[in-house]
C-alpha positions in Angstrom: -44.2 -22.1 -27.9 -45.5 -18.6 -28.4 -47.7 -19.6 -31.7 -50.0 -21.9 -28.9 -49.9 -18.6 -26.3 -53.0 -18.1 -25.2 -53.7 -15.7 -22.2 -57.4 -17.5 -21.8 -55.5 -20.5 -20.2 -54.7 -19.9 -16.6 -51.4 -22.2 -16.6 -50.3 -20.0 -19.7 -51.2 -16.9 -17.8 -49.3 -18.1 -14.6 -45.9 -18.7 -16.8 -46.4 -15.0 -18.4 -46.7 -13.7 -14.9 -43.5 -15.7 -13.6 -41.5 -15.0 -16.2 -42.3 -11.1 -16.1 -41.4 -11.2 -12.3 -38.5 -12.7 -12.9 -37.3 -11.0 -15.6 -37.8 -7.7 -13.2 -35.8 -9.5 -10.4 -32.8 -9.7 -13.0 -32.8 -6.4 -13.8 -32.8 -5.4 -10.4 -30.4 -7.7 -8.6 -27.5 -7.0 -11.8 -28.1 -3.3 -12.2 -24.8 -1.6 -10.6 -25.4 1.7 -9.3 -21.7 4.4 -9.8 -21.5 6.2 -5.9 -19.7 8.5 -4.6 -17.9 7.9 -1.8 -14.9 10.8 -1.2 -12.5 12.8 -2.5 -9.0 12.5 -3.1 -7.9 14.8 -0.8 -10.4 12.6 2.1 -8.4 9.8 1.9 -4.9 9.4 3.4 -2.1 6.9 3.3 -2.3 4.5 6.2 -6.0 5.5 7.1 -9.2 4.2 6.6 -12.2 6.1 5.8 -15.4 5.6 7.1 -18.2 6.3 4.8 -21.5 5.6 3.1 -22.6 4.2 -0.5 -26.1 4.1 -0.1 -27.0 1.6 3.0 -23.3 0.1 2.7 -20.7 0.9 5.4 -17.5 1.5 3.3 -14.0 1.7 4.7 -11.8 3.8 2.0 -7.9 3.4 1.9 -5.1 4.3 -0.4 -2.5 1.8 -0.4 0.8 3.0 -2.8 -0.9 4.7 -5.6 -4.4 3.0 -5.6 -7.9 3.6 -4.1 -9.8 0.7 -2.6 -12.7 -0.3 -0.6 -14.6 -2.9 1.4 -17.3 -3.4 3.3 -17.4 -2.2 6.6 -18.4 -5.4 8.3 -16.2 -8.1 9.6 -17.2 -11.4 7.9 -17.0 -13.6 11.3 -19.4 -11.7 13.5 -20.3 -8.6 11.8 -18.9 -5.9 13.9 -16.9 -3.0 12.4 -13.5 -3.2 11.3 -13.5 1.0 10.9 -12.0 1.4 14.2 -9.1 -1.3 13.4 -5.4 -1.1 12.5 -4.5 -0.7 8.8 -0.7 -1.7 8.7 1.0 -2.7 5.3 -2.1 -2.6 3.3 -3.9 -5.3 5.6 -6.7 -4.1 8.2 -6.8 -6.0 11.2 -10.2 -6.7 13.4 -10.0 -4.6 16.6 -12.6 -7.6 18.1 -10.6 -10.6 17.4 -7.6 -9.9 15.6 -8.5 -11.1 11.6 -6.8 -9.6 9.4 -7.8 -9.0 5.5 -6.1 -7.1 2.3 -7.5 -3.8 2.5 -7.5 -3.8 -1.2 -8.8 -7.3 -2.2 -10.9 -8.3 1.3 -8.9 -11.3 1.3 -8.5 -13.3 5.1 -4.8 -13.2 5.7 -5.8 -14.8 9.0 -8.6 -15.6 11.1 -9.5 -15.3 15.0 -6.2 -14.9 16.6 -7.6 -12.6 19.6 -10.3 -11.2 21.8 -10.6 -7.8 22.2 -6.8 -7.4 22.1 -5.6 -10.5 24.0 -4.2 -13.1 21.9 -6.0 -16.3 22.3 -4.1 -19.7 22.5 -4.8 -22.7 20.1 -8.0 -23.8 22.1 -9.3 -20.4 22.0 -9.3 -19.6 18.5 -11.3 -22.4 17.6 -13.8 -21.5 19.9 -13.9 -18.0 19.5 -14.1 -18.8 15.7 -17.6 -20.5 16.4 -16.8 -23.4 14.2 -16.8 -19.9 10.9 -14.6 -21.0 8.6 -12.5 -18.2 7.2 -14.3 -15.9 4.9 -12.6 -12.6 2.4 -14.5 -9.6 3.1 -16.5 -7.8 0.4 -14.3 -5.6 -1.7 -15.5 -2.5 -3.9 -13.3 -1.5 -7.3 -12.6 2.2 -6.7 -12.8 4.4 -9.9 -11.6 8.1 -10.0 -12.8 10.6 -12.1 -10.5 14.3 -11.8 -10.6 14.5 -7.4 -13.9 11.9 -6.7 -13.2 8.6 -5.7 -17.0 6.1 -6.8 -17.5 2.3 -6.3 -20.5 0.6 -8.1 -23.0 -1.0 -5.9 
């Protein structure tokens, strides 16, 4: 195809120029950027950490012997789950009572409450908003000596 290339042909100049563009968006969608995002010593059993990687909210945990992280963004209406309960290695919505694997951001279960108050059958589905359940975004944690980094 290249032998016929001729930049003098404006359909062969238009493909260049597309294939250029994307070959940049590739490279720039796929390219994983190693942040910091605590120390060792920030991060406590039982507790979540709130904190930054880049634009990303990041809630930090250690659950047993491992780091984790996820997003910092509940999956049904996008409010924080930084100020919710992390029991067992699950974090739980303080807004409507999902829960999700701190260190996977698997749903172990969907809208069960509202602000607090658990919601019978009825409730749930509308307070779901017809949302099917959705994992929240998780972050591999590595360590390197006391700093804790997840790729974004």
């Amino acid at each position: 195809m290249l032998a016929n290339f001729s930049v003098h042909h404006p359909e062969n100049l238009y493909y260049l120029l597309i294939r250029i563009s994307l070959s940049q968006s590739y490279k720039k969608a796929y390219t994983m950027t190693k942040i910091k995002i605590a120390t060792t010593s920030d991060v406590s059993a039982d507790k979540v950490l709130k904190t930054k990687a880049g634009k990303q909210s990041v809630l930090v945990a250690k659950v047993g012997d491992n780091y984790c992280a996820v997003a910092d963004k509940c999956p049904h209406l996008g409010l924080p789950l930084s100020s919710g309960k992390l029991e067992n290695g699950v974090i739980t919505c303080p807004f409507h009572g999902a829960k999700f694997e701190i260190s996977t951001g698997k749903n172990v279960r969907w809208v069960e409450s509202a602000m607090g108050i658990t919601l019978p059958d009825f409730g749930k589905k509308i307070m779901a908003m017809g949302k099917e359940p959705t994992d929240v975004p998780s972050f591999a944690v590595s360590q390197e000596g006391e700093d804790l980094f997840i790729n974004i």
